[in-house]
C-alpha positions in Angstrom: -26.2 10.2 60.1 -25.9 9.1 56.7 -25.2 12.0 53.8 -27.3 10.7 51.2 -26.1 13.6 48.7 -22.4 13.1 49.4 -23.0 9.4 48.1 -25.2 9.8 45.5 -21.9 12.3 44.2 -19.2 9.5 44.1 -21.6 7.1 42.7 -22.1 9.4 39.8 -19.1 10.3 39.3 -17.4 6.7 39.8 -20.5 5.2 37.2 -19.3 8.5 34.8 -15.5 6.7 35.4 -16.5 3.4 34.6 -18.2 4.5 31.5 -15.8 6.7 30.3 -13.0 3.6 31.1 -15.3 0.9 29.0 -15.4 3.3 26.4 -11.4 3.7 26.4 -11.2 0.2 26.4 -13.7 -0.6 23.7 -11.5 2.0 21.9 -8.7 0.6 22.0 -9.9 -3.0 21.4 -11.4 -2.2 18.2 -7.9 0.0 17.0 -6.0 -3.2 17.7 -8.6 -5.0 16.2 -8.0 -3.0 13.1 -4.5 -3.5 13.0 -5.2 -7.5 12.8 -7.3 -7.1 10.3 -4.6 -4.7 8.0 -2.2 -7.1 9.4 -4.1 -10.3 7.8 -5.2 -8.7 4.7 -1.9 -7.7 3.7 -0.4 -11.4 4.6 -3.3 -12.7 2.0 -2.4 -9.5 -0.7 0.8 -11.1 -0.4 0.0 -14.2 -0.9 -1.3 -13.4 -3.8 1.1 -11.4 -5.0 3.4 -14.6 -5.1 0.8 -16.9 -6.8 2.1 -18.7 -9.5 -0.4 -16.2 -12.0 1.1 -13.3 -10.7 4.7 -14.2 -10.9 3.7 -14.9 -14.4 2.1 -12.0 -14.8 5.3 -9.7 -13.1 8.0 -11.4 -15.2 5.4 -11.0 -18.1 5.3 -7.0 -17.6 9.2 -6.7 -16.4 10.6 -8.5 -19.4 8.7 -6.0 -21.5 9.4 -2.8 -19.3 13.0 -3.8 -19.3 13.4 -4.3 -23.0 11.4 -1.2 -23.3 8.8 -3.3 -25.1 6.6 -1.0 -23.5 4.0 -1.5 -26.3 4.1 -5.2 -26.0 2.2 -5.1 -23.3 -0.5 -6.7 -22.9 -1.4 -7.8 -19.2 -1.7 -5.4 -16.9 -2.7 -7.5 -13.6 0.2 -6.0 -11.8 -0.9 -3.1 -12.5 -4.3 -3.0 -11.8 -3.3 -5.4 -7.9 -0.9 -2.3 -6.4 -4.5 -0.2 -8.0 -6.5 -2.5 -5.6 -3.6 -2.1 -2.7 -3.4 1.6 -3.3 -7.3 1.9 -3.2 -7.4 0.0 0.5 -4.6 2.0 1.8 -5.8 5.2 1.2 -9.5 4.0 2.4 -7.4 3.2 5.5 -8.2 -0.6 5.0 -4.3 -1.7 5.5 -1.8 0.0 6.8 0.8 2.1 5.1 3.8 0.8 6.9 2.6 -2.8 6.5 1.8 -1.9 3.2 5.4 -0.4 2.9 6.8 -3.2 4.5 5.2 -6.3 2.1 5.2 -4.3 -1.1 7.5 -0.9 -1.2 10.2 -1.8 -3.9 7.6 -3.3 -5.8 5.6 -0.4 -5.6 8.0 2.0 -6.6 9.8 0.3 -8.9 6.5 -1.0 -11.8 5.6 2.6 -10.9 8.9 4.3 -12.1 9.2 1.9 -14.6 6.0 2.7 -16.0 6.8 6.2 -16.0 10.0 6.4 -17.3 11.2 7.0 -20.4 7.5 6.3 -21.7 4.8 7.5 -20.1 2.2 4.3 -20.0 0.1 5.5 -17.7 -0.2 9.0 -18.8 -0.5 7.5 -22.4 -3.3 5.7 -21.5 -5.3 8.1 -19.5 -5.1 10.4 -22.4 -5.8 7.6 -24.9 -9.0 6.7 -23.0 -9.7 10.4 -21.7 -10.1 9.4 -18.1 -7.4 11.3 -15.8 -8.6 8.7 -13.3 -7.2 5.5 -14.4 -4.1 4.2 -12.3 -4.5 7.5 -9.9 -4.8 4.9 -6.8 -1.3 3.4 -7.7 -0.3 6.7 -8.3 -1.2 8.3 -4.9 0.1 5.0 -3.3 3.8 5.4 -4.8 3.9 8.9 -3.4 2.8 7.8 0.1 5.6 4.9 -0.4 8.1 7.5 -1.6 7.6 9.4 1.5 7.8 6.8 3.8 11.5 5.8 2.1 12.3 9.4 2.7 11.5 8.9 6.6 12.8 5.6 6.8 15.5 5.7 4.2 16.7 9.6 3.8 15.6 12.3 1.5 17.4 10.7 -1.4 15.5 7.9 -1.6 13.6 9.3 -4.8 16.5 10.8 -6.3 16.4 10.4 -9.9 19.2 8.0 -11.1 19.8 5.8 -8.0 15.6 5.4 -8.3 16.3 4.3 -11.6 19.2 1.7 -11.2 17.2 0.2 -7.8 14.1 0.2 -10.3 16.2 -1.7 -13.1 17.4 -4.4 -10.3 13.9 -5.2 -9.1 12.4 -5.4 -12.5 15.9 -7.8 -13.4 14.8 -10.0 -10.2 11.2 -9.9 -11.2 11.9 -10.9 -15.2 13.8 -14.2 -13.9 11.2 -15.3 -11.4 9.9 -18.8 -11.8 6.7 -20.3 -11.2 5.5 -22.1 -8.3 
């Protein structure tokens, strides 16, 4: 004799199996999915980022920054690109350790550079009374600072090797040529 309810157990529970396994899966497709899609946006950002405009534009800003012309200048496109990049990491758009990867020295150095020994951003948040300008870049050189610590060691902020790594970059970036 057949037990009706004995089979009508399994075949719950192996339909509750096969849902709960397409589920997993379709998890797990659209995480990796994801990670294409950080992946590819930050080859394009980085694109980008080597354009003949914006090399202009970073030996433009590091001349200046390294001649402490600080008031000289006057585009701010490099700036306002690691805003956009900071504003799609922390939305979770790219990938910090992709985003580490592509931009970090950059990152960190225009950001200490813009910091030190004048104050631009601050400067300008107070000269246009809006605590929010920059804070995207901000947030995303502290999340790039940490992951130096990790990768690096904890003296990978430390004040004057910070500020001799920032000087090389910005040397690099003043003599770039464009394409």
């Amino acid at each position: 004799m057949i037990d009706w309810s004995n089979i009508a157990i399994w075949s719950l529970v192996g339909t509750w199996v096969l849902v709960v396994g397409t589920l997993l899966l379709m998890l797990w497709q659209n995480l990796q999915t994801q990670k294409l899609n950080s992946a590819n946006a930050v080859m394009n950002l980085r694109e980008r980022f080597d354009s003949p405009r914006m090399r202009a534009s970073r030996r433009h800003v590091s001349e200046r920054l390294l001649r402490k012309a600080h008031q000289d200048i006057s585009n701010i496109e490099v700036v306002t690109f690691f805003e956009l990049v900071g504003t799609l990491t922390h939305r979770k758009v790219l990938d910090r350790d992709l985003v580490w990867e592509a931009f970090g020295g950059w990152i960190t150095s225009y950001y200490w550079a813009l910091r030190n020994p004048v104050d631009m951003i601050g400067d300008l948040r107070r000269s246009m009374n809006d605590p929010l300008i920059f804070h995207e870049y901000e947030w995303l050189a502290g999340r790039i600072i940490s992951i130096d610590r990790r990768m690096v060691g904890r003296d990978a902020d430390s004040g004057p090797a910070f500020a001799v790594e920032a000087e090389r970059v910005l040397a690099r970036e003043a003599a770039l040529e464009s394409i």
